[in-house]
C-alpha positions in Angstrom: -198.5 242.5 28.4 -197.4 240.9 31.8 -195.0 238.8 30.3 -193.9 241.9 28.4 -192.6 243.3 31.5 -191.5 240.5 33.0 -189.2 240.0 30.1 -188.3 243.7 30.2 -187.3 243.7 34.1 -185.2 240.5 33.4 -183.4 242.0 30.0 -182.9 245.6 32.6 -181.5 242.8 35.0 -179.2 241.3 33.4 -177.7 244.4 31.0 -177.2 246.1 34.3 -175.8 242.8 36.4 -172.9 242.5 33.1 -172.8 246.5 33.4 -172.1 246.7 37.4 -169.3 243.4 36.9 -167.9 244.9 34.2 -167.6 248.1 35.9 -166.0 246.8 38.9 -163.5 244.9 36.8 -162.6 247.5 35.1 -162.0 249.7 38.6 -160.0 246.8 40.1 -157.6 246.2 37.0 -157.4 249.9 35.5 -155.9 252.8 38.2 -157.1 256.0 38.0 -153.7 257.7 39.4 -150.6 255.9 37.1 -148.2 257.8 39.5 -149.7 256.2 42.7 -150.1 252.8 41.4 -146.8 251.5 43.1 -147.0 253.3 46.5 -146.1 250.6 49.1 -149.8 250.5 50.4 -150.5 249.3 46.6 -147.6 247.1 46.1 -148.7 245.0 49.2 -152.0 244.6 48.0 -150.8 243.7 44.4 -151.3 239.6 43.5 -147.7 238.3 43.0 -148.6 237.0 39.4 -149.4 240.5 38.7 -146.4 242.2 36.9 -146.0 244.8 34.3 -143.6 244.6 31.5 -140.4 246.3 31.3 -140.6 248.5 28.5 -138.2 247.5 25.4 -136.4 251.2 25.6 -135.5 250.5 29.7 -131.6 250.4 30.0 -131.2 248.7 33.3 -134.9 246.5 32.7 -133.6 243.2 34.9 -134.1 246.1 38.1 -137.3 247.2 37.3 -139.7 244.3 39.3 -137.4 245.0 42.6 -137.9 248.4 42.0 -141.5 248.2 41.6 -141.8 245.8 44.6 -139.8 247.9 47.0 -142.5 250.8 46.4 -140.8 253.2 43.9 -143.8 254.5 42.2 -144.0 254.6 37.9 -142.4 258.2 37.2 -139.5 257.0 39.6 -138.9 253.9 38.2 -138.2 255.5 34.9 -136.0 258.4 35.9 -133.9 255.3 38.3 -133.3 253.3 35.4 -131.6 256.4 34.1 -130.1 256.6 37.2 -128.7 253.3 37.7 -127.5 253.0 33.9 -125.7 256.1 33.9 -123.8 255.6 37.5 -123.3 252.1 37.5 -124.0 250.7 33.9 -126.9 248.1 36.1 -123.4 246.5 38.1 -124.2 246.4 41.9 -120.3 246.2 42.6 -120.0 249.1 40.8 -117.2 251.1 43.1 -116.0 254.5 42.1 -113.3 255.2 44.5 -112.6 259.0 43.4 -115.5 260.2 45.6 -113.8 261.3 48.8 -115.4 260.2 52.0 -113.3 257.1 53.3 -115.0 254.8 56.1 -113.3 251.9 57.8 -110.8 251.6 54.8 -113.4 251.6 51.8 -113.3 255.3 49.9 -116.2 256.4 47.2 -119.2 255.6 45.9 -121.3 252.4 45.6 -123.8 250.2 44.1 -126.4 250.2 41.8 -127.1 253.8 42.5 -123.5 254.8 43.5 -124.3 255.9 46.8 -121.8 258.0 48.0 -120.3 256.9 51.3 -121.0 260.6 52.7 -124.9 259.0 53.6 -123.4 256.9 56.3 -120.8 258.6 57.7 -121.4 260.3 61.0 -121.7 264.0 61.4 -123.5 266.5 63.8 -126.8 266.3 62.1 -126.7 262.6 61.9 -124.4 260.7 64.5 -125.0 257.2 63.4 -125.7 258.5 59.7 -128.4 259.9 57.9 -129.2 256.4 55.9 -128.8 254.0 59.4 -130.9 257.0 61.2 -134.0 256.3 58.0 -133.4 253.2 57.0 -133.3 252.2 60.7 -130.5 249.4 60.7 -126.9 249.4 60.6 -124.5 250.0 57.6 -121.2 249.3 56.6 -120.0 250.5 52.9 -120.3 246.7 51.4 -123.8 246.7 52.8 -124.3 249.2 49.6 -123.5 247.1 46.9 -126.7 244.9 48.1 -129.2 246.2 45.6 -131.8 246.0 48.1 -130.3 248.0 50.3 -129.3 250.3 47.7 -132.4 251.0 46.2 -133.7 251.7 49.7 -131.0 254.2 50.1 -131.6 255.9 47.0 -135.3 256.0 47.8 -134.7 257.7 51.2 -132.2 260.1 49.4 -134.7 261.0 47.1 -137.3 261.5 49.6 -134.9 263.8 51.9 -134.5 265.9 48.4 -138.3 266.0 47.9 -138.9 267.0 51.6 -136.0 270.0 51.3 -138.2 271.6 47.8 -136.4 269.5 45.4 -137.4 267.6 42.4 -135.5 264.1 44.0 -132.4 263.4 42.2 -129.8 266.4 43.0 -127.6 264.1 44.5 -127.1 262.6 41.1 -126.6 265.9 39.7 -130.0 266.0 38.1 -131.4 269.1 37.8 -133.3 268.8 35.1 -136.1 268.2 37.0 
């Protein structure tokens, strides 16, 4: 009988040693909140082997990674490719020059996200511009056609949106929302 138990305590052992690895493998590789997985807290603490595949129906898919490193989070990523397809067809010197604000020569919109020089022109709200006030640097209108730069525009834009009630994307004309 001694044995018995011995051999029961060491069977209970070992199922609930694979259990409690298993468990905690499964919390490390599996979020619980898909939306939050690509805050920039996560995206720090992310390995750099670890990336997730572009899905086959993403239009602008070569973007994604940057995205996903710069901290947009899942749902954003998505709705940017969309985004980025429809303003600029995935070109970073994409330059629409019907938009009216003209600084230092250069008149429209540009970029990836076809950010509109209005976010870095001066006015009363914003004397060195709303995106050089955020983004904390200074900007010229080429500095937009870096996509770096541009996604980090189009981030704070859509943050300013959020913190105003709106769904993110009104500046793209997205309402739909």
């Amino acid at each position: 009988m001694n044995g018995m138990n011995v051999m029961r305590k060491i069977v209970v052992l070992v199922v609930a040693s694979l259990i409690g690895v298993a468990g905690v493998a499964n919390a490390v590789s599996a979020p619980t909140d898909k939306d939050k997985l690509y805050d920039r807290t996560v995206v720090a603490d992310r390995v750099k082997d670890d990336v997730l595949p572009v899905p086959a129906w993403a239009l602008c898919g070569q973007w994604w990674q940057q995205l996903r490193d710069s901290g947009w989070k899942e749902k954003d990523v998505r709705m940017a490719d969309f985004i980025i397809h429809r303003e600029s067809r995935c070109n970073t010197l994409a330059h629409n020059k019907k938009d009216p604000v003209t600084i230092n020569g250069t008149k429209g919109s540009l970029g990836l996200f076809q950010i509109n020089l209005f976010w870095i022109s001066k006015t009363t709200a914003y004397p060195n511009g709303f995106l050089q006030t955020v983004l904390q640097r200074d900007l010229v209108p080429a500095d937009l056609f870096d996509p770096q730069i541009n996604m980090d525009a189009a981030a704070a834009i859509v943050k300013y949106n959020r913190d105003l009630g709106g769904c993110g994307w009104t500046a793209w004309a997205w309402k739909n929302c």
